[in-house]
N, C-alpha and C positions, 0 to 999 in steps of 0.2 A: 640483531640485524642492523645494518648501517644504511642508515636515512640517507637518500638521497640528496634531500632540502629541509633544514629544520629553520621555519621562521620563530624570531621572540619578537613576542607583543601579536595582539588580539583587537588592537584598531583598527581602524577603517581600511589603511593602506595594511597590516596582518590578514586581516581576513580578505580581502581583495584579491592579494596574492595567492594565498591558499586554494579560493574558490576556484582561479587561474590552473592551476599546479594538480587541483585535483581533478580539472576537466580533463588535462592531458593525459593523466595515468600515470604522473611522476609520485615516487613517493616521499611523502610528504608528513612531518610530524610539525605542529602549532603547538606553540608552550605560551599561556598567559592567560589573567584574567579578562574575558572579554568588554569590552567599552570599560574597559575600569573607568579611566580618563570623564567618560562621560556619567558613568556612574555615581561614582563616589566622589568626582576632584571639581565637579561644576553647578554652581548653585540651582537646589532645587525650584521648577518654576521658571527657571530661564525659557528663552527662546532662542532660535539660534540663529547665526547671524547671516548663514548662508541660505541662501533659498532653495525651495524645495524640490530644485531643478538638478539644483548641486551638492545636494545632502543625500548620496548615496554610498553604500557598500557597493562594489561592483565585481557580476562574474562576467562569464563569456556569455554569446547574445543575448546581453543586454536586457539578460530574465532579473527579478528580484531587484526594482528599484522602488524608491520609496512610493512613489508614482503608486505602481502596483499592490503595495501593501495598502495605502491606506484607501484606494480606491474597492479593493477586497472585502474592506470591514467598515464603509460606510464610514471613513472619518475626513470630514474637511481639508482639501487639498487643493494647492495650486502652485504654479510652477515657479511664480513670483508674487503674489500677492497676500497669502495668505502664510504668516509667520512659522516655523516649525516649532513646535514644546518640544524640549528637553526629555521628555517622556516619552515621548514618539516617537523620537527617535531613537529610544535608547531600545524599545520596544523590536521597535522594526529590525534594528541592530541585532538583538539577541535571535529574532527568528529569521534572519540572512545565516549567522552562523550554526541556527542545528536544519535548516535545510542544505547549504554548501560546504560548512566545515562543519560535519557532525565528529570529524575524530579530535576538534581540541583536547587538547588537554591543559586543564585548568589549575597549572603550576607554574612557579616564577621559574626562571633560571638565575641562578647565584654566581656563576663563574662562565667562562668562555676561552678555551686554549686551544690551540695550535696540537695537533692529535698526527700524527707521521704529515701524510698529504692533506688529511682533511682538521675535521673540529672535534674536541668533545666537549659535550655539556655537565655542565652536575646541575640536577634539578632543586629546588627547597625540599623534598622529601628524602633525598638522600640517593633517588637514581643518579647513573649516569648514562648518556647519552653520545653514540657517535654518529657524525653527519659530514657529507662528502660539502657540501657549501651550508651558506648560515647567512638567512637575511635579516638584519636588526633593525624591527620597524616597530620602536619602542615608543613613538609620538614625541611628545612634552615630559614624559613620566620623570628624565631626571632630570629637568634642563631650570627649572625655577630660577630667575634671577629678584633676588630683593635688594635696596640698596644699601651701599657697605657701611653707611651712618646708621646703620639700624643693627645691623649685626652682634651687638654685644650686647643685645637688651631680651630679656628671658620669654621664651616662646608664649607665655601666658600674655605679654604685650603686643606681640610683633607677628604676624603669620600672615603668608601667601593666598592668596586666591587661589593656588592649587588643592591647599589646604581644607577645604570646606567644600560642604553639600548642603545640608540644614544648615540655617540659619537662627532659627529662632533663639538661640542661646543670647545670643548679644540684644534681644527685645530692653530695654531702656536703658541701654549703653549710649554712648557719645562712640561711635567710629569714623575713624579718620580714613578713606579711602586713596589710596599713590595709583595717579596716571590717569589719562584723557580718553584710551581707549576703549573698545567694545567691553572688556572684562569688567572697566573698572565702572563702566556703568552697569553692566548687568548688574553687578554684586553689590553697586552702591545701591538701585533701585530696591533691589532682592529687600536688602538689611530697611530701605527704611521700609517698607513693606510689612515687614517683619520685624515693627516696633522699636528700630532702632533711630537713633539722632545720628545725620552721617554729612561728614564733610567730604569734599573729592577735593583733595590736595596733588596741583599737577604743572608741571614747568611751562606745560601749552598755555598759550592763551586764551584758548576757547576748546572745548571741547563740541568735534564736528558729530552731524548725526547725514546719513545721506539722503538722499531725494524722496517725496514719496513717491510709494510703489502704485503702476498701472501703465493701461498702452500708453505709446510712446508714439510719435509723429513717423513717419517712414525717412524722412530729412535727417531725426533726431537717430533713428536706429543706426543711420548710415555711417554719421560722425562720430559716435559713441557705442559701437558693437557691441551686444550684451558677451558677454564671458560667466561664468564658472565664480571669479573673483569681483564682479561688477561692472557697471557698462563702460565703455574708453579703449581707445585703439593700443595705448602702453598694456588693459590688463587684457585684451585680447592677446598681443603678441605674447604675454607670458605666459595664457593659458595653452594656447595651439601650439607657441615654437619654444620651449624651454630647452632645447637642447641646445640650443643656440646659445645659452646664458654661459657656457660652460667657457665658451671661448672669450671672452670678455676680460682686458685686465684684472688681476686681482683686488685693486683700490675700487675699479669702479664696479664689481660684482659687490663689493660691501658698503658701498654706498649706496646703492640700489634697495639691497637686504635692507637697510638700517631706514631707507626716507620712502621709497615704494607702495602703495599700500600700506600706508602710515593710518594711528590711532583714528577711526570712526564707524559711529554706531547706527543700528540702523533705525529708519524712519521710525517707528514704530515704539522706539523707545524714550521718542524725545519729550512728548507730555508727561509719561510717569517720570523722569527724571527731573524736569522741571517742576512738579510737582510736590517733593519732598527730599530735593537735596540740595546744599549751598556748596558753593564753588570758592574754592580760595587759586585762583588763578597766574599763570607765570611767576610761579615760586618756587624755588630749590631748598631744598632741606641743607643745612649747614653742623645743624648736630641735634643731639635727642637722649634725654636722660629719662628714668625711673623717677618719679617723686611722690611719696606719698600712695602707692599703687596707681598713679594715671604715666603718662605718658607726655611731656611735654616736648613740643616741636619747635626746632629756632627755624626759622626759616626767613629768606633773602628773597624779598620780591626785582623783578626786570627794572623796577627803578630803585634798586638800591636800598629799600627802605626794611627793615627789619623787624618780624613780630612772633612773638610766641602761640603756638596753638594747645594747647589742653585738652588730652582725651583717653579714653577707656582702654583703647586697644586701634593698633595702626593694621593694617592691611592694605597690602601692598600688591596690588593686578598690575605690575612691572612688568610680564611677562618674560619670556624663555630666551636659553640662547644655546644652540646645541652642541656646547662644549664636550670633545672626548674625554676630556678627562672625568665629567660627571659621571662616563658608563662605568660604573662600578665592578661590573660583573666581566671586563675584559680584565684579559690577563693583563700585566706589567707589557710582556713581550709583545701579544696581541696592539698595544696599545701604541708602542713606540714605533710599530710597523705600521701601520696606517699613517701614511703620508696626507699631510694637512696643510690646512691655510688657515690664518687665525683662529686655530683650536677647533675647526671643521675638515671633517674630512674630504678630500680631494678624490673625486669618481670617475669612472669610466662613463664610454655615454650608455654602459647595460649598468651603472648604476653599482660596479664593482668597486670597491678598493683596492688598492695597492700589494693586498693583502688577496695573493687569488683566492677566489669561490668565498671571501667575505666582501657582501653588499649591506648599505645600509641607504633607507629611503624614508620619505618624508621626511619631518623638521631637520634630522641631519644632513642631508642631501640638498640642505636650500644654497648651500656657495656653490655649489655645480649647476644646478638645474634652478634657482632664482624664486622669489616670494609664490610662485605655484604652491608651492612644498610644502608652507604653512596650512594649504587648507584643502578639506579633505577630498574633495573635487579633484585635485590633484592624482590621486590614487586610481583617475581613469585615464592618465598617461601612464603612471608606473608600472600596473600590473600586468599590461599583456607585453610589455617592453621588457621590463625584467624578467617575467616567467618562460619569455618567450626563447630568452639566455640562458634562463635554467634547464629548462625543457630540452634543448640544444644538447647541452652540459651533461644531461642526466640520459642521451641517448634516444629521447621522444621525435617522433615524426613531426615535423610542426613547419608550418610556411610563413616568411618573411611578412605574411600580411597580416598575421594574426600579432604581431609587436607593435601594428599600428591602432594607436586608438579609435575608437568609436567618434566621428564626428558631428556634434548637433548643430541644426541650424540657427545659424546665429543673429538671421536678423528678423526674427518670428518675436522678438521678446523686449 
């Protein structure tokens, strides 16, 4: 029988949509490890850096938010003030998808072609699959960027923050941690936590942590609206009007992506990081060899001045960039049809490519729709917008108000 709608990927924006797809009665096949991303690819122990306001899966009214889970099982919960664990969320996570997507199915997809009108899939187990559209909400899974001075030095030195869950292995290692941002302190914190000697090596000057969290003056709430992405009237506008990014020159939609919601951590991180990590600050890496099994770093400080660093193993929280050509599993052809802008794909405003009844959303959808896209908040604009086009598509009864997202009060916070 031929699917309807088959989504790949089992994240926040995967299952979002699915819960969407399956209220309406369309049919609907999910192919993916659920919360892989948070499972297996983010340091044990973390917290997360969104609040618990905007740390949801989301279906239609607005049943099954975290809110509700952990208020159900008696666990510590607040809207902004109280951190989320990594655990919690991975938790809640897994029991949103066997209440709303109970038909996952818990297989990669390896390939992706172009089938007469529609798609067909070939599974890792060897099925194949046909589906009348295809929405690829793969997250980060293939998008890792580490830098190219590091490239040619053997995975036992060198690996990504994607890379890792446990930590403990590097317990009385020297780790050298790349980059100022959230990642690169969680994991720097995590590791020295976890017995390790850790530098944070990063071209910032300073690495930012944000405000503490609690009420806020009514003055303060006015000039700085809480949003989804943090308080300030720019990440409001991106959280409530991203469709509007789409129209935006191309330069300045990737300028926006690139300095927007720039590297910082939250309140809450800044004592344990102070704590047990040194900073080697506005430094660029310039080259980096194998010596002796360590690692040594040349690196080029803001004034010019030049020094070596020595160490066990580099790890690199660089973060993503959601180049097409990292998706693997399209075809050649698939691939060349998707119409793009510097190696992102270019959307409709239902979040379509070029490429009819192929959508793709979250991180790859961030040069259409704007730094929302990075976080998972985001996925309570995506899913009743897109499902609402699928739904259409697929022949479901469905009214133009249910494409419109759920809006919260935004100056409660």
């Amino acid at each position: 029988m031929v699917a309807s709608v088959a989504v790949i990927g089992a994240g926040p924006y995967g299952l979002s949509i699915a819960a969407y797809l399956h209220d309406y009665g369309v049919n609907t096949r999910v192919f993916g490890v659920p919360l892989d991303t948070w499972r297996d690819h983010m340091p044990e122990g973390m917290l997360l850096k969104s609040d618990g306001f905007a740390s949801n899966v989301y279906a239609p009214k607005a049943v099954g938010t975290l809110a509700d889970y952990c208020h159900e099982r008696g666990i510590p919960y607040h809207d902004t003030d109280i951190p989320v664990p990594l655990k919690v969320f991975s938790d809640y996570a897994d029991d949103f998808q066997r209440r709303f997507v109970p038909g996952l199915e818990e297989v990669l997809v390896t390939r992706l072609e172009r089938s007469g009108k529609g798609f067909r899939l070939e599974l890792a187990d060897g099925r194949e699959v046909q589906a009348d559209r295809v929405v690829c909400a793969v997250g980060i899974t293939h998008f890792s960027v580490t830098p190219k001075e590091l490239a040619h030095l053997p995975k036992s030195r060198v690996s990504h923050a994607y890379d890792h869950h446990g930590l403990s292995r590097f317990a009385g290692k020297h780790v050298t941690v790349l980059g100022a941002g959230a990642s690169a302190v969680d994991v720097a914190v995590l590791l020295s936590e976890a017995g390790a000697t850790v530098s944070v090596v990063a071209r910032a000057p300073e690495v930012k942590f944000g405000g503490k969290p609690g009420a806020r003056l009514l003055w303060d709430r006015l000039r700085h609206p809480s949003s989804g992405v943090g308080p300030g009237l720019r990440n409001w506008l991106c959280e409530a009007m991203p469709s509007l990014f789409r129209f935006l020159p191309g330069n300045a939609r990737l300028n926006l992506i690139r300095t927007h919601l720039g590297p910082k951590s939250p309140f809450h991180m800044k004592a344990r990081f102070d704590a047990g990590v040194t900073t080697e600050l506005g430094q660029t890496i310039t080259g980096a060899a194998e010596v002796d099994g360590k690692v040594e770093l040349s690196l080029r400080g803001s004034d010019g001045r030049t020094q070596t660093l020595t160490t066990d193993h580099v790890l690199a929280a660089t973060g993503y960039y959601p180049d097409l050509a990292r998706l693997e599993f399209l075809s050649d052809d698939l691939r060349r049809s998707v119409r793009s802008h510097a190696r992102m794909p270019v959307l409709s405003r239902w979040f379509e490519s070029s490429v009819p009844g192929l959508y793709f959303v979250g991180p790859a959808a961030v040069n259409t729709f704007g730094p929302l896209m990075r976080f998972m908040v985001g996925a309570e604009y995506v899913a009743p917008r897109v499902t609402y086009r699928l739904a259409q598509q697929s022949g479901a009864q469905v009214s133009v108000r249910q494409a419109r997202p759920r809006r919260r009060r935004w100056l409660v916070r």
